[in-house]
C-alpha positions in Angstrom: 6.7 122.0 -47.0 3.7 120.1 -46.4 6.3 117.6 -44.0 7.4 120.4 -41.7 4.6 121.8 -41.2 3.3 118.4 -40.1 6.4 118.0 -37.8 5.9 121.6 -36.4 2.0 120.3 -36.0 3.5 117.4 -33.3 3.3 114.7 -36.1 6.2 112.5 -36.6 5.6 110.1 -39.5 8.6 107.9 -38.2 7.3 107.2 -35.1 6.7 103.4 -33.9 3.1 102.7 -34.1 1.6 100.4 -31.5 -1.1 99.2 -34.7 0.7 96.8 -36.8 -1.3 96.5 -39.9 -0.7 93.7 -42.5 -0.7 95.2 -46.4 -4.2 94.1 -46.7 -5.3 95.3 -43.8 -3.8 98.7 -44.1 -4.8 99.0 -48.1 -8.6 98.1 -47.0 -8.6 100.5 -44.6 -6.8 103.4 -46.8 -9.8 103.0 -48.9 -12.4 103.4 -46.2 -11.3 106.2 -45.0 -10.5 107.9 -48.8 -14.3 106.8 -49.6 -15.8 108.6 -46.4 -13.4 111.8 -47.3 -14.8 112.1 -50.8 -18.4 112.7 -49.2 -16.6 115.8 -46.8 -17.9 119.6 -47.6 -16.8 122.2 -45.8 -20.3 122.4 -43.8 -19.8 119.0 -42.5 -17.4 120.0 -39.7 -18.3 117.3 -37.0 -17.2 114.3 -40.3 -14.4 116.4 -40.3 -13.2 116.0 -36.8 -14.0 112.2 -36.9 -11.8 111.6 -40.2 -8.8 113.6 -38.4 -9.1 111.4 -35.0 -9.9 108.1 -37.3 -6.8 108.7 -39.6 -4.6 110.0 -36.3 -5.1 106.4 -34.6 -5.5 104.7 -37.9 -2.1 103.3 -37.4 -1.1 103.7 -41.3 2.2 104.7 -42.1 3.0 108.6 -42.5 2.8 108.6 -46.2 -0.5 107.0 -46.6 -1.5 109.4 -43.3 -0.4 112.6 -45.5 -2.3 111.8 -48.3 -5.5 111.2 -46.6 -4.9 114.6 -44.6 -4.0 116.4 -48.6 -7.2 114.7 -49.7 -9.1 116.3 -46.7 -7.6 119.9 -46.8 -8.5 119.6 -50.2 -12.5 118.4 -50.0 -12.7 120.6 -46.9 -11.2 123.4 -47.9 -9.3 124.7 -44.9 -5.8 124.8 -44.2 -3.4 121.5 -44.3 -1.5 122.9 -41.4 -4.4 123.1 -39.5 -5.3 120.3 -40.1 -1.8 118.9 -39.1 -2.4 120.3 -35.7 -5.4 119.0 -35.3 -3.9 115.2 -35.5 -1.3 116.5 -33.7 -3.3 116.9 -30.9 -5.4 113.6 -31.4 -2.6 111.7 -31.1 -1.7 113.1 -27.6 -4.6 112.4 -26.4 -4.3 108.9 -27.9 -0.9 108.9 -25.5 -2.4 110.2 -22.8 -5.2 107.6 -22.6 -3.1 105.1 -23.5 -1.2 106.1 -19.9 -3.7 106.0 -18.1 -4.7 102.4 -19.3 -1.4 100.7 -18.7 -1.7 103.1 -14.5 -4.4 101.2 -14.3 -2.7 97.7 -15.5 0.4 98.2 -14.1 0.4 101.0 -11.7 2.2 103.6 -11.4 5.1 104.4 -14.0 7.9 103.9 -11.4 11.1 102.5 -11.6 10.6 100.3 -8.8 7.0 99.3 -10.1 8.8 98.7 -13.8 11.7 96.2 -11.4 8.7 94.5 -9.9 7.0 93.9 -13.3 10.6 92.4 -14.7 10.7 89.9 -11.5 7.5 89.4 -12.7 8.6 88.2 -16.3 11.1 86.3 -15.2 8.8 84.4 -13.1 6.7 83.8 -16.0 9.0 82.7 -18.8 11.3 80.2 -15.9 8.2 79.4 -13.1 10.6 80.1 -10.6 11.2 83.5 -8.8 14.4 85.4 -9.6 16.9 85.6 -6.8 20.0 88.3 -6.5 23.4 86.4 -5.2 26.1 88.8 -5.1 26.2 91.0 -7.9 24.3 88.5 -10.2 20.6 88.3 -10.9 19.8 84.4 -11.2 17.2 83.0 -13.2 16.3 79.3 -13.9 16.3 77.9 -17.0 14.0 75.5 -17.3 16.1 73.7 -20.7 19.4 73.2 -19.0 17.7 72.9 -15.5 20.4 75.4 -13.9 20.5 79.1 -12.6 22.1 81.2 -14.7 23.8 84.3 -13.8 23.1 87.8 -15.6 25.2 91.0 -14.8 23.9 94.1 -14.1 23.8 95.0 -17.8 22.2 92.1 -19.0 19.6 92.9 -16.7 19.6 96.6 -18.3 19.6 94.6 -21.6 16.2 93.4 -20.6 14.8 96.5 -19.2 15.2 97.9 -22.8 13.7 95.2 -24.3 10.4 95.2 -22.3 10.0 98.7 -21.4 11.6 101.5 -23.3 10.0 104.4 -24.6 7.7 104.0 -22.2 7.0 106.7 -19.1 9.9 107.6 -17.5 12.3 104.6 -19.3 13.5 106.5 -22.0 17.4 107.0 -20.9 19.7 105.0 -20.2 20.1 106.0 -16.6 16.7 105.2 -16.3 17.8 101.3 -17.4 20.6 101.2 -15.1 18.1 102.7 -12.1 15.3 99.5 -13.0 18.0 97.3 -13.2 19.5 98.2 -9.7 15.3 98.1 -8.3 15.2 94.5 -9.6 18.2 93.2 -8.4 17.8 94.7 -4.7 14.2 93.3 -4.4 15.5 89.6 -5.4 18.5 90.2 -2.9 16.6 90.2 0.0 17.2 87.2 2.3 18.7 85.0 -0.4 22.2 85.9 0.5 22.5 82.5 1.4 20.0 80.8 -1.3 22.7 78.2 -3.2 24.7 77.7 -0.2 21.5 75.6 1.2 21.4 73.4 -2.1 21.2 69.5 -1.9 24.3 67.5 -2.3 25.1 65.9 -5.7 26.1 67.4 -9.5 24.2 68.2 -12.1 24.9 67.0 -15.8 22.9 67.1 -18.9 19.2 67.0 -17.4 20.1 65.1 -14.8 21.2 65.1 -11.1 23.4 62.8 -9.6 22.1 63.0 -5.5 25.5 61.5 -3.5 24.6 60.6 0.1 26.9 58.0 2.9 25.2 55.2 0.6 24.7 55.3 -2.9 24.5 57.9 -5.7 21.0 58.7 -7.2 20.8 59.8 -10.6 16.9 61.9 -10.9 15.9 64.9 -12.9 16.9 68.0 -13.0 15.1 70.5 -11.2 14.9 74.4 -9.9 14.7 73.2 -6.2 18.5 71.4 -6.8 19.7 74.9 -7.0 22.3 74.0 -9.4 24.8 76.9 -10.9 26.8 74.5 -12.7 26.6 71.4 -14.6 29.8 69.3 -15.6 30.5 68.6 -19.0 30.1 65.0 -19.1 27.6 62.5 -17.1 29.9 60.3 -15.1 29.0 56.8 -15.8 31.0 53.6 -14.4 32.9 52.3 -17.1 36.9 51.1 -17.7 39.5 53.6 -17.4 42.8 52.0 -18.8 44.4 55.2 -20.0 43.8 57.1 -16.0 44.4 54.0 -14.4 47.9 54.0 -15.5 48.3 57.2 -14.9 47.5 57.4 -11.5 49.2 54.1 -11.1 52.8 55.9 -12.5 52.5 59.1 -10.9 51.3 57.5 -7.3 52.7 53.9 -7.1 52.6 51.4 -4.0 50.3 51.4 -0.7 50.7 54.4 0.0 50.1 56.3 -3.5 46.9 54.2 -3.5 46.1 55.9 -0.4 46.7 59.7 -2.1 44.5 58.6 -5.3 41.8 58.0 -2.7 42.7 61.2 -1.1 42.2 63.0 -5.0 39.8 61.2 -5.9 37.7 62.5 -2.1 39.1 65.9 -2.8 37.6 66.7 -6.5 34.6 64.6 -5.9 33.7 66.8 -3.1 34.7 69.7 -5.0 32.0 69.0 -8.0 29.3 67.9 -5.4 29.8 71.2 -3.1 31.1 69.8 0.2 34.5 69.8 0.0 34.5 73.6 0.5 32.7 73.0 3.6 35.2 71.6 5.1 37.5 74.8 4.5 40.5 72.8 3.0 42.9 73.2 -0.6 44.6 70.7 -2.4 48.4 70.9 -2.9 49.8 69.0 -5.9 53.3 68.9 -5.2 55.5 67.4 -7.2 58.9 67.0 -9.5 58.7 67.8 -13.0 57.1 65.6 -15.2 55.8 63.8 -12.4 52.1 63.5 -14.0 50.5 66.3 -11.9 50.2 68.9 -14.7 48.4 66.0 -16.8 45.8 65.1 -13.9 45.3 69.3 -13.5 44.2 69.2 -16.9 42.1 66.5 -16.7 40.1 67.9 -13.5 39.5 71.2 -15.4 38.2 69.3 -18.1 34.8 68.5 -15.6 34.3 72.3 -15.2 32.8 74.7 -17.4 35.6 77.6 -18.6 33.3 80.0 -17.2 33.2 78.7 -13.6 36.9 78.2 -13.1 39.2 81.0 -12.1 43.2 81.0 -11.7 43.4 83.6 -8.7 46.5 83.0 -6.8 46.0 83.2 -3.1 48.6 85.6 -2.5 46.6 88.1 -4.6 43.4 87.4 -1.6 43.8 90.3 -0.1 42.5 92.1 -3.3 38.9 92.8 -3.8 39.1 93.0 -7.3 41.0 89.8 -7.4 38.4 88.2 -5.1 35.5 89.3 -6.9 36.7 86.5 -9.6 36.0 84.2 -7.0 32.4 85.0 -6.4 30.7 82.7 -9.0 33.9 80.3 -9.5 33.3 76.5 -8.6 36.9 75.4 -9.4 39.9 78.2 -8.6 43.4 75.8 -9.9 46.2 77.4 -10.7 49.4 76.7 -12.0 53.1 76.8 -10.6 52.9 79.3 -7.4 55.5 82.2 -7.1 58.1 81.5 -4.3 59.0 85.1 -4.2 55.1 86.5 -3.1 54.0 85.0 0.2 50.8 84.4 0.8 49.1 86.5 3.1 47.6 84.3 6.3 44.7 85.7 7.4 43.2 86.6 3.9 43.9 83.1 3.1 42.0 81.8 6.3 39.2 84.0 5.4 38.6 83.0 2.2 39.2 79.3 3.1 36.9 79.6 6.0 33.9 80.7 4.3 33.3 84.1 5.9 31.8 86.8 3.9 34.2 88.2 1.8 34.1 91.8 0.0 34.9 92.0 -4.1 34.4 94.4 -6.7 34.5 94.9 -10.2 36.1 97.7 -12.5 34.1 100.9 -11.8 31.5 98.8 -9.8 29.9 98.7 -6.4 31.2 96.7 -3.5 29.7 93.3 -2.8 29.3 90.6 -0.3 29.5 86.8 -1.0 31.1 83.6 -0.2 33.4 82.2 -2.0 31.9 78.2 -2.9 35.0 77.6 -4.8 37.3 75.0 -4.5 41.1 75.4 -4.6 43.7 73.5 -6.0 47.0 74.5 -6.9 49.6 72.3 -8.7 53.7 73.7 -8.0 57.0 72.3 -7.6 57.4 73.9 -4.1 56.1 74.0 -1.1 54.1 78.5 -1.1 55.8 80.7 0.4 54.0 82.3 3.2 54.8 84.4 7.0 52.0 82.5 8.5 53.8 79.5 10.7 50.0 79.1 12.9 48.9 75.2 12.7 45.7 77.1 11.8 47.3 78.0 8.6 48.8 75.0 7.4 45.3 72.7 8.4 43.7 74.2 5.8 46.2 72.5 3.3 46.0 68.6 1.9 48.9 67.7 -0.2 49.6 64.8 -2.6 53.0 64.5 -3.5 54.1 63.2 -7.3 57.5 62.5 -6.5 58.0 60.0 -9.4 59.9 61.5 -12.1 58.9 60.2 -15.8 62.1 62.1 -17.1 64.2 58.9 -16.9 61.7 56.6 -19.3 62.5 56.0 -22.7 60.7 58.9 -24.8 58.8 56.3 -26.9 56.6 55.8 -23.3 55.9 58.9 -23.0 52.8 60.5 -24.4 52.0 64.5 -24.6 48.6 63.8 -25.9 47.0 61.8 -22.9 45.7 64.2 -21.0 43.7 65.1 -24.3 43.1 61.4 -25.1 41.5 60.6 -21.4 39.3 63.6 -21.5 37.6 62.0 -24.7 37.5 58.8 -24.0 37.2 58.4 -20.4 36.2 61.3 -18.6 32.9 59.7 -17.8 34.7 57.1 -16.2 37.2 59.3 -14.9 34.4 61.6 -13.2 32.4 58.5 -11.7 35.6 57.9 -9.8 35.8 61.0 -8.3 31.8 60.8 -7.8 32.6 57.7 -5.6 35.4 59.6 -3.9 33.2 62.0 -2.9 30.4 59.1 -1.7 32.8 57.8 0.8 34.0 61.7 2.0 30.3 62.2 2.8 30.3 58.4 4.4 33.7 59.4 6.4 32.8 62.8 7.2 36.6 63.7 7.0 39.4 63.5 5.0 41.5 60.1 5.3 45.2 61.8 5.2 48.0 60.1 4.8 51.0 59.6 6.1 52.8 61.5 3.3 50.7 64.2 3.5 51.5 64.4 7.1 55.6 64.2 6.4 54.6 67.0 3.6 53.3 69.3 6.2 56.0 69.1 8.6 58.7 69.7 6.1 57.0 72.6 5.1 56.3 74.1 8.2 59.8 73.5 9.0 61.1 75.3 5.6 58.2 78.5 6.3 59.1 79.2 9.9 62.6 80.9 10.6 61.6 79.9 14.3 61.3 76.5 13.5 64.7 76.2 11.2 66.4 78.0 13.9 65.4 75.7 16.6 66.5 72.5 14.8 70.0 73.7 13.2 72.3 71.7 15.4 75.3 74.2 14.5 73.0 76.9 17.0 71.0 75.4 19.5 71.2 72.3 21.6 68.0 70.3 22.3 68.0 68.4 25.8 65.4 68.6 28.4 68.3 69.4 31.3 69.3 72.8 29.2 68.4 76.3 29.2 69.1 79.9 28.3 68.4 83.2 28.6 65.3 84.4 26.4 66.7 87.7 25.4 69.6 85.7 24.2 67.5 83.0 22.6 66.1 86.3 20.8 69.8 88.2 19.9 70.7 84.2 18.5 67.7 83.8 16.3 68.1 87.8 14.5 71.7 86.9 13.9 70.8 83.4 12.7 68.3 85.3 10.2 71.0 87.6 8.9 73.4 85.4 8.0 70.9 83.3 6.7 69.8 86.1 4.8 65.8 85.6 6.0 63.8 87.9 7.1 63.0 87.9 10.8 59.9 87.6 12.7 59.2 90.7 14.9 60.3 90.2 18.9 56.4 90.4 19.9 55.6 87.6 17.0 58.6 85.2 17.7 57.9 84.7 22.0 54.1 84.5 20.8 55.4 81.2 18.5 58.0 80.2 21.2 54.1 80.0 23.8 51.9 78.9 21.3 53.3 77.1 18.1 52.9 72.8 18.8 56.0 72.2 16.8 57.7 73.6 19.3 56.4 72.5 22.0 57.2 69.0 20.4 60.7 69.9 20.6 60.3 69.8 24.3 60.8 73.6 24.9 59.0 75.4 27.8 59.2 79.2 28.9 59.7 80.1 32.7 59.3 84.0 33.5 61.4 85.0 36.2 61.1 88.6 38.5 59.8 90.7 36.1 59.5 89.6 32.4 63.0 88.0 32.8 63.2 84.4 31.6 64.4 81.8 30.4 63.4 79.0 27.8 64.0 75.3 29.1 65.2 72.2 27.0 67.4 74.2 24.8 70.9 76.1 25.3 72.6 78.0 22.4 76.2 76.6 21.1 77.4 79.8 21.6 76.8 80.6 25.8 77.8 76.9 26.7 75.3 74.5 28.0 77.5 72.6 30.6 76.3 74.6 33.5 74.5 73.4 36.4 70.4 75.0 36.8 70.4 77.9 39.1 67.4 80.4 39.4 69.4 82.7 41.0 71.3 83.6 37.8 68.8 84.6 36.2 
């Protein structure tokens, strides 16, 4: 047929033709050349050649193109499937100089100079260069005024759009290789590029700049470097409905000194400094206490895709912790008390070092995690870390007034919904105030329950600890002493019948040295000859502690 001998000839009438032709256009042009074929002999070779190259980049569809070439074969009298070949051949050429014009444009067809020309779009359509964070390409948009994030296959997504069919971007490997170029030339030196960004929150256009003195509310631009924006622009107004809230679940002098402690906490949080200061919130608390209700409302600030419920004792997993790379608010709910959390993971990711993640069948990456951490329970975590380092990275706020007891008629399942739509704006200048006086302060202002919270759960964490201060076992007085190895037998015994599991030997005279708490107890270590000793200012029920201090018996 007349078609495969054209396909067989290299011409492929379904092709996508760089000439888009309106029906005008192409009709006018159909005629043109039909008129100029009608005047063909077979003598007038040269007329021949020109009609095949002028219908060959004519940019007419393959029908109308058959036709002409039928109407040609036909005047000329030669063969169709020569003259299929013919084209054929005119259109490689067409190719091949159309190459060598975009070489010349573009350079060479290369997947790293295809990643350069996407940076290069970007650019254009935002007016800010791209920037790699992680495993995220960021580019500004210049409607909402934030960077937003686009995974590796987005960034394939766009590769195909801009360049496919062309040389050497014609598989999808080749995507995935142009995508990988681009990301790895925005990556470089901008590891740190939105930890650098200015202080403040961004919402609807605008920015809201927080400083020691005021809060400054100015448009929203690329060089704010903001990820996020909250869903609602704060804005000082009455908050009844929180007020009482807060006034419930924290009451007296004291609960007004833990809603200032919130209110520092999650204003931070939104304007990026409380994560600087490597501390998580603890809302700790009976049931129905009103924590659960102020946990909803905080989320309500964030968008769904920046917050993340990782629980820390899951930190030592890279595939957990890659969650956390783009994640501005990490709450979760009630924490097990059966999986301890794992101390030095925790202190990593707390204290802002570079942290490893990966995704499903992805590639390792570095980042820090910029999110902060709340976590709402009924009990104190569990953990095996007993270091002061570990528990300084905590601030609690205790809701320790029940609303159980009230008459059901005061108590309202809808107000978490009915603050967040009629005074979150209120509710978030609050916490944008908190976090005013936090930068003022340059610390947190803890309070005295949050100390009390701390030592009770140091106390409950640390077998040591519990050991030490159960007055059925060991005596506290600065005249006593005993035997360390004894100290040691007591304490495994203690844990055993206790049914808790031990610290190692190494781990518990390391505490005994180091830990504060006991050291406030008033207990010292004297090593005697060689590695004998004995601890002073305690004496175990079980040896006596009557006995007068020798050296010698020890």
């Amino acid at each position: 047929s007349v078609i495969s001998m054209a396909v067989k000839a290299g011409f492929d009438a379904s092709r996508k033709d760089e000439i888009v032709l309106t029906p005008e256009e192409a009709k006018s042009l159909y005629v043109g050349l039909a008129d100029r074929i009608e005047n063909v002999t077979p003598e007038t070779r040269e007329e021949m050649k020109a009609l095949v190259k002028a219908i060959a980049e004519s940019g007419l569809d393959g029908l109308d193109r058959t036709n002409l070439l039928k109407s040609l074969a036909k005047k000329a009298k030669v063969s169709l499937g020569d003259l299929k070949h013919a084209m054929g051949e005119e259109e490689k050429k067409k190719k091949k100089r159309e190459a060598v014009a975009r070489r010349e444009k573009d350079g060479a067809p290369t997947h790293s100079n295809y990643a350069a020309r996407l940076l290069e779009i970007y650019e254009k359509e935002s007016g800010e260069k791209a920037v790699c964070v992680a495993d995220r390409l960021w580019v500004f948009d210049d409607i909402s005024g934030v960077w937003q994030g686009k995974p590796l296959v987005e960034v394939e997504q766009d590769v195909a759009e801009h360049f496919d069919e062309q040389e050497n971007v014609t598989t999808v490997n080749a995507y995935i290789s142009i995508a990988k170029h681009a990301m790895g030339r925005a990556s470089l030196g901008k590891e740190e590029f939105f930890d650098n960004a200015p202080v403040g929150m961004a919402c609807e256009g605008r920015f809201l700049h927080v400083d020691d003195d005021s809060i400054k509310n100015v448009s929203l631009k690329a060089a704010h470097r903001q990820q996020v924006a909250v869903a609602v622009l704060p804005q000082e107004i009455d908050t009844p409905l929180w007020d009482k809230l807060m006034n419930d679940a924290l009451p007296d002098e004291e609960g007004a000194a833990q809603r200032n402690l919130l209110e520092e906490f999650v204003g931070g949080a939104l304007v990026g400094v409380t994560q600087n200061m490597e501390r998580v919130l603890l809302l700790k608390g009976v049931t129905r206490s009103g924590k659960s209700t102020v946990a909803k409302i905080i989320q309500a600030l964030v968008p769904v895709k920046y917050r993340t419920e990782v629980l820390p004792d899951k930190w030592d997993r890279e595939y957990e912790l890659a969650a956390l790379a783009y994640s501005r608010l990490n709450m979760c709910g009630e924490l097990p008390d059966d999986k301890p959390i794992q101390g030095a993971a925790f202190k990593t990711v707390v204290g802002r070092d570079r942290l490893m993640g990966r995704r499903p069948y992805g590639v390792p990456f570095s980042f820090t995690c910029r999110a902060a951490h709340i976590f709402n329970s009924n009990h104190f975590p569990t953990t095996q870390d007993h270091s002061d380092a570990f528990f300084n990275k905590w601030i609690v706020v205790s809701f320790n007034h029940s609303m159980e007891d009230r008459d059901p008629s005061e108590m309202d399942v809808n107000l978490a919904v009915k603050i967040i739509e009629s005074e979150l704006p209120g509710v978030a200048w609050k916490f944008l105030d908190g976090a005013r006086r936090l930068i003022k302060r340059k610390r947190f202002e803890l309070t005295a329950t949050h100390h009390a919270q701390i030592a009770t759960w140091q106390h409950k964490a640390s077998t040591l600890l519990d050991f030490l201060t159960d007055t059925g076992t060991v005596v506290l007085r600065a005249d006593l002493k005993a035997k360390r190895q004894l100290v040691w037998q007591a304490y495994t015994a203690w844990c055993n019948m206790a049914q808790r599991r031990p610290m190692g030997r190494n781990k518990f005279f390391d505490e005994l040295r180091t830990s504060r708490k006991v050291r406030s107890l008033g207990i010292t270590e004297v090593l005697v000859g060689t590695g004998n000793g004995v601890l002073k200012g305690m004496a175990l029920r079980s040896e006596g502690f009557d006995v007068e201090w020798d050296e010698e018996d020890y």
